[in-house]
N, C-alpha and C positions, 0 to 999 in steps of 0.2 A: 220376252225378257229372260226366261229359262235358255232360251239358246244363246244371250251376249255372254249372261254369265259363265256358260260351260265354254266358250269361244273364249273368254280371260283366262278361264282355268287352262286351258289348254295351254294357250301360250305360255303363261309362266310355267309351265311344266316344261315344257321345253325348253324354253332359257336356263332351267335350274340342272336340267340332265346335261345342256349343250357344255353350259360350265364346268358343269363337275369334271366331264370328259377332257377338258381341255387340262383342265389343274391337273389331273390324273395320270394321263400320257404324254402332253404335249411340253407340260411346261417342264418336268423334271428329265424330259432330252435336252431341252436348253439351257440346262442346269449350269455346263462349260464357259457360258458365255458371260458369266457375269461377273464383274469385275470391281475386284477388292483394293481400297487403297492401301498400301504397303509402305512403313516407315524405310526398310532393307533401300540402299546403295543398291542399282546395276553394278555386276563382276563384267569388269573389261578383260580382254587379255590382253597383256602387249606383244607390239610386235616386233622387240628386240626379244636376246636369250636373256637379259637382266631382268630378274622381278623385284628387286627394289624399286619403291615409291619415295622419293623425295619428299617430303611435304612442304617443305619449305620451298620448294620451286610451284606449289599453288597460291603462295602469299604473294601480292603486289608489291611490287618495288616501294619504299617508302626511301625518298630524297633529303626531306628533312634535312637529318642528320649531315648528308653529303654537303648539303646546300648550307648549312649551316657554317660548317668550316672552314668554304671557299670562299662565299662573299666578298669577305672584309682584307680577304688577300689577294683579291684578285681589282688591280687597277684601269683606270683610261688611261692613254698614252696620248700627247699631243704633239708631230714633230712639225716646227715651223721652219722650212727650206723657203730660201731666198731664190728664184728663178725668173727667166727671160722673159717679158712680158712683150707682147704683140706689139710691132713698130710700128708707130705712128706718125704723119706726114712731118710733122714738129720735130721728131725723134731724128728722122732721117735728114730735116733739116740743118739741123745741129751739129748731125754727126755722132749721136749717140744710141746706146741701146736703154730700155727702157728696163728695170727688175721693180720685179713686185714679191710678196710674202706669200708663201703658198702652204696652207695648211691640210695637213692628217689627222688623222686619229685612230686608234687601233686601242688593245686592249694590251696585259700584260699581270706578272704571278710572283710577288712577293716571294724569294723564295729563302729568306734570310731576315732574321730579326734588325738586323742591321742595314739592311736596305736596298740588298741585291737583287734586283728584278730581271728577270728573262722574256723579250718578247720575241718575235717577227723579227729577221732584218727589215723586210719590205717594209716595216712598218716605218721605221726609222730612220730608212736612207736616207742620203744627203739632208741631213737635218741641220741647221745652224744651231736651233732651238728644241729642245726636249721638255715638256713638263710631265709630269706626274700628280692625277686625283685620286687621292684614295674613296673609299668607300664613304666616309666619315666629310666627304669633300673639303678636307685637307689641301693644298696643293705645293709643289715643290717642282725645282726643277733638278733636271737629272743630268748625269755625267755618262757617258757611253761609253765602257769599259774595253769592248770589242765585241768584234763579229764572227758568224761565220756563213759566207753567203750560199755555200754548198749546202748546205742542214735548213738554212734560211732563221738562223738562231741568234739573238743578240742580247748582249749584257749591261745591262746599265744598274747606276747606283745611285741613291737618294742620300741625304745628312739628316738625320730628326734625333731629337733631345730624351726619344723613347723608345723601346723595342715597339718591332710593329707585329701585326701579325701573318703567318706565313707559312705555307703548302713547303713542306719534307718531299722530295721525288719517292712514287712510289716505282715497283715493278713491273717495266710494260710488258717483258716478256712472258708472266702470269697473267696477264690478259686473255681472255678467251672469245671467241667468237661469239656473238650469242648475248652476252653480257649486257648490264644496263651500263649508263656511261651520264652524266652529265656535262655539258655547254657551260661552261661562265663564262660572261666579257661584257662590252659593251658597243650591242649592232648600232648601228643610225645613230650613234650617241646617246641610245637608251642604256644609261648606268646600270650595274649591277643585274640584268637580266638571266635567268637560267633555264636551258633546255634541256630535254631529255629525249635520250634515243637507244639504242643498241648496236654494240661495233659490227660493223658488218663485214669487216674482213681486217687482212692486217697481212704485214708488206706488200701494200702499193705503192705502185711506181707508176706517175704521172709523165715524167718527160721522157719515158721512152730511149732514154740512155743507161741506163740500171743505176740514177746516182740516187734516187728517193727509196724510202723504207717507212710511207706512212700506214699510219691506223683509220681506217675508214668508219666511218660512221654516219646515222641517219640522224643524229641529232641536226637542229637547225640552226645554223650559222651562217649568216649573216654579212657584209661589208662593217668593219669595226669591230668583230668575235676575234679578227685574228690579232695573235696573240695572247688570249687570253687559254683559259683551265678545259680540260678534256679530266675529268674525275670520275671514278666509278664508286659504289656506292657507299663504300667505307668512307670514301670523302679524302681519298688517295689519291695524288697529283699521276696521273700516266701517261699525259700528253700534252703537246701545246699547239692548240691548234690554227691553224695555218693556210688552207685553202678552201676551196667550195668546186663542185664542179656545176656548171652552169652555162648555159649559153646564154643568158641575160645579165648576169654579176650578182646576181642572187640565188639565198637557195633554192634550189628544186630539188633535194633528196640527199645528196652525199656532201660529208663534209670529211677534210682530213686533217691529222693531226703528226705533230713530231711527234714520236715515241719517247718516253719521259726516258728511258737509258740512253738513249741518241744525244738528249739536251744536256741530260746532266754531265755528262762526259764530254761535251761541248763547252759548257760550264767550266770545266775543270781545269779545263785546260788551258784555258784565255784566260783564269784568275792565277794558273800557278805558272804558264806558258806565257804570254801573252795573243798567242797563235795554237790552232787545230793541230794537235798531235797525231797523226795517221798512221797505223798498222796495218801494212801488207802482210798477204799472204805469198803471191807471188805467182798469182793460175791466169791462165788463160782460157778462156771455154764458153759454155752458155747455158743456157737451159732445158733440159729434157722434156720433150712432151715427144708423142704418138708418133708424128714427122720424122722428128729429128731421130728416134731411137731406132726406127725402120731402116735411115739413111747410114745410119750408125754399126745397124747389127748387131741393136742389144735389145733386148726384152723390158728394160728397163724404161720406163716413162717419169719418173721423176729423179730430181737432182742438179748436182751441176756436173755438166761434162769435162771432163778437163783435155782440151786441144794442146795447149804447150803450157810450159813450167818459165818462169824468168830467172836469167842467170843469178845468182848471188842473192836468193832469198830464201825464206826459210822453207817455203815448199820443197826448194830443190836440194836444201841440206837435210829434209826430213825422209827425204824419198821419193815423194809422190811423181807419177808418172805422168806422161802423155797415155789419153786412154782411162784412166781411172775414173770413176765417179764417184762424187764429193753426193751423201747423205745427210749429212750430221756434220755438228761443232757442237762441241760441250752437248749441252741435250738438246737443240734447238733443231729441228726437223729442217732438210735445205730441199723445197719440192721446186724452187725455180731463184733465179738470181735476186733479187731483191732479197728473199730471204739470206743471202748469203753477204753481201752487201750492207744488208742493214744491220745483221748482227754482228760484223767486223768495223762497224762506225763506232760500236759502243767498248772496243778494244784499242789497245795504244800498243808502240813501240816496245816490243820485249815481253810483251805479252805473251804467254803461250795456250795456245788452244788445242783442244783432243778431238783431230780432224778425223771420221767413221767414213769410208769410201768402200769400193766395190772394186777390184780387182781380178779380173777372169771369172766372175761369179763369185770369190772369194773375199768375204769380209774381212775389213783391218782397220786398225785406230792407230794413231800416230799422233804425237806430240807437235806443233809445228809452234816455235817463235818467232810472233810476228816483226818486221823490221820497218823502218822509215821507208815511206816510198823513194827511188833512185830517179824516177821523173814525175815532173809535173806539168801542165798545159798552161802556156804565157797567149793573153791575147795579139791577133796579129802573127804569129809565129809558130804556135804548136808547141809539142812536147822539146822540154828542155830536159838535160843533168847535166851532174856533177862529170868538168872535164878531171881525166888522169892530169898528172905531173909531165908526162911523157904528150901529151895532146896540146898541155901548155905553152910547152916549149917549143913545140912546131910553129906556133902561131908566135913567138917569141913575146910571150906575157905570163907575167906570174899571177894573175888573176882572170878568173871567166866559168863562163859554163858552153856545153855544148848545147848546140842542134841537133836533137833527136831526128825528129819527124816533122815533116812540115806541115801546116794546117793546110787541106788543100786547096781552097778558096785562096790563099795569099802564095803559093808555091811559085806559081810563073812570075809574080812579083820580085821578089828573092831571086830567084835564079836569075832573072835577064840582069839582075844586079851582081851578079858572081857569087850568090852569096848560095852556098850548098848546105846540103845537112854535113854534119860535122863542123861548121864553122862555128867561131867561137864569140858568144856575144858579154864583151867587159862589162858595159855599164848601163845602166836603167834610169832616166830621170838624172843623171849624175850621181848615180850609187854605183859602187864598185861594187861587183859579182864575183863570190866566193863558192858559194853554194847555192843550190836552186830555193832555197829558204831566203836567200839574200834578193833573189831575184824575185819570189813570190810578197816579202815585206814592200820591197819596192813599188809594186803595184798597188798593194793595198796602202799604203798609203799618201799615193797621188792625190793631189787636191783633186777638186770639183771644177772641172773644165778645164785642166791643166794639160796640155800637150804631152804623147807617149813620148817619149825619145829616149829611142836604145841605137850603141854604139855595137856596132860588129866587125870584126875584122876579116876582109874578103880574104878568094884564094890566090890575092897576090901580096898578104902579108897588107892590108891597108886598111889603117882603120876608117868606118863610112861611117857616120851618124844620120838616122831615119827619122820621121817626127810624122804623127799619125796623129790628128784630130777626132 
């Protein structure tokens, strides 16, 4: 019994010395390791040379507000076109063609207390019938004031007994990259819906002829969005937007928009004009990137390059050379043609702009006033202008324009007819031809399935009349 006991004693003596040793030496080397909760922020650095912190760029967007203001100004558009309907045995018995109603819909932006709305052309083409639902599903039909199918921008007008309510254009070219943005319209027919996304870029050019200058975005839009509100978060009108890029017709990630200086200066000009007033500069060239500047022999990668100047514009009375490269207008940065392009759609005739270019390495600013373009492009034909006094008389007519340049899909046409560049085309439809304005009217306002017919006079003095279906 004496020996369990002293066999206990034992052990806990040793557990009591093994302890202590351990508390004694072991534990206060691991002293490092133990780990304190701290109210203290991590210190980031950044890695720009700015150390200002924004705080207000760690607050979530709040739409609300934006979404609040657009809604009720933002309409459905329905355009009902009358079109050819598939021939049936009956049809062909008779001898006739068969027309049925063919319905749209699209969206559109209040932009006038009094009833001025701006949508889509596409939305609206060959319409017989237009109406108009407000928010409030109100309905009215609408008057189509004009178009412009370049910009893809159209104006119609409502009658009501009250002011409505209505989107002020704000500033697209304070838009930033980056930026939240809001979608209003009405996709599938669903009224009044609102998305949200961030611009993702801005002057884009879709057709690949430098005539677009959209705002790109990731908001989601829809078949039925277009014409409707592109707003950011102030709940400021700075777009309207217009396409979707997709390979199915819906979206998958980008959508674009007009740029709200583009519309409203489109606007302005079909309410005070009836017709787009356009301001030339007067360049010829393209766009700078790595290729082109190696090919060139300049160090320079962005811009626009200028290859030739056109006679009688104001480029060519400001100075600007063959050679030179276009940076800047007014403060608008020109890193490739769109940019350049897009910001000369929201100027007019007589306008003068403070064009920043590049000259032997040597910076310069110049004034340049813009003028009306001297050609235009007629389908079927190509670029037309305005003939001299002296041009007219050759062809022995006191009214016409020339042939530029031939479209060259239709060139061997023309020619095996005598008919050359320089020849003088009188009349359009039975409109007499003064100016290429005379002859641009002309076309737009050809009925809906109404034969071309222009008059031209060959190079034996004979007048020929053409008619293009």
């Amino acid at each position: 019994m004496k020996k369990v006991l002293l066999l206990v004693f034992v052990s806990a003596l040793g557990g009591f010395l093994t302890l202590s040793g351990y508390k004694l030496f072991v534990e206060n080397e691991s002293q490092p390791l133990t780990v304190e909760a701290s109210t203290d922020l991590p210190v980031f650095v950044p890695t720009s040379t700015h150390n200002t912190v924004n705080n207000n760029n760690l607050i979530a967007a709040n739409f609300v507000e934006a979404a609040d203001k657009s809604l009720d100004a933002v309409v459905h558009v329905k355009n009902t076109a009358i079109v050819n309907a598939p021939t049936s045995m009956r049809d062909l018995f008779y001898g006739r063609s068969s027309q049925r109603a063919h319905v749209g819909t699209g969206s559109g932006v209040i932009i006038s207390p009094t009833g001025y709305i701006v949508t889509n052309n596409h939305v609206i083409k060959n319409a017989n019938e237009i109406s108009i639902t407000l928010n409030n599903n109100k309905a009215y039909m609408a008057e189509l004031i004009g178009t412009d199918e370049t910009t893809d921008i159209a104006l119609l007008k409502i009658e009501t007994d009250e002011d409505l309510p209505f989107m002020a254009f704000g500033d697209s070219d304070n838009a930033k990259v980056g930026e939240w943005v809001l979608a209003v319209g009405n996709p599938f027919n669903l009224n009044s819906t609102v998305t949200a996304g961030i611009i993702s870029a801005k002057s884009r050019d879709l057709s690949g002829n430098h005539s677009q200058s959209f705002i790109q975005t990731d908001a989601a839009v829809n078949p039925g969005n277009s014409g409707g509100a592109l707003v950011n978060t102030s709940g400021d009108l700075i777009g309207i937007n217009t396409a979707i890029s997709s390979q199915t017709g819906s979206y998958i990630g980008y959508s674009f928009a007009v740029p709200s200086n583009i519309a409203r200066k489109i606007v302005n000009d079909i309410m005070e004009y009836g017709n787009v007033q356009n301001g030339i500069l007067g360049v010829v060239g393209g766009a700078l990137n790595n290729d082109a500047a190696k090919e060139l022999g300049t160090d320079t990668t962005e811009g626009f390059y200028v290859s030739d100047v056109q006679e009688d514009t104001g480029a060519e009375k400001a100075g600007i050379q063959s050679g030179d490269i276009i940076y800047k207008i007014d403060n608008v940065k020109i890193q490739k043609f769109s940019d350049l392009s897009g910001y000369l759609k929201t100027k007019s005739p007589n306008d003068v702009v403070n064009v920043t270019l590049l000259r032997d390495g040597e910076e310069e600013t110049v004034p340049v006033t813009l003028l009306k373009p001297s050609t235009i492009k007629l389908p079927t034909i190509g670029f037309i202008k305005n003939a001299t006094k002296a041009e007219l008389k050759k062809y022995k007519t006191e009214f016409g324009v020339k042939i530029s340049t031939f479209d060259e899909n239709y060139k061997p046409y023309w020619n095996k007819n005598g008919i050359e560049e320089g020849s003088i085309i009188t009349k359009i439809n039975g409109n007499k031809l003064y100016t290429i304005d005379d002859a641009q009217n002309a076309i737009k306002t050809r009925a809906i399935n109404e034969p071309l017919q222009i008059e031209v006079i060959n190079n034996d003095g004979e007048k020929v009349v053409y008619n293009f279906r």
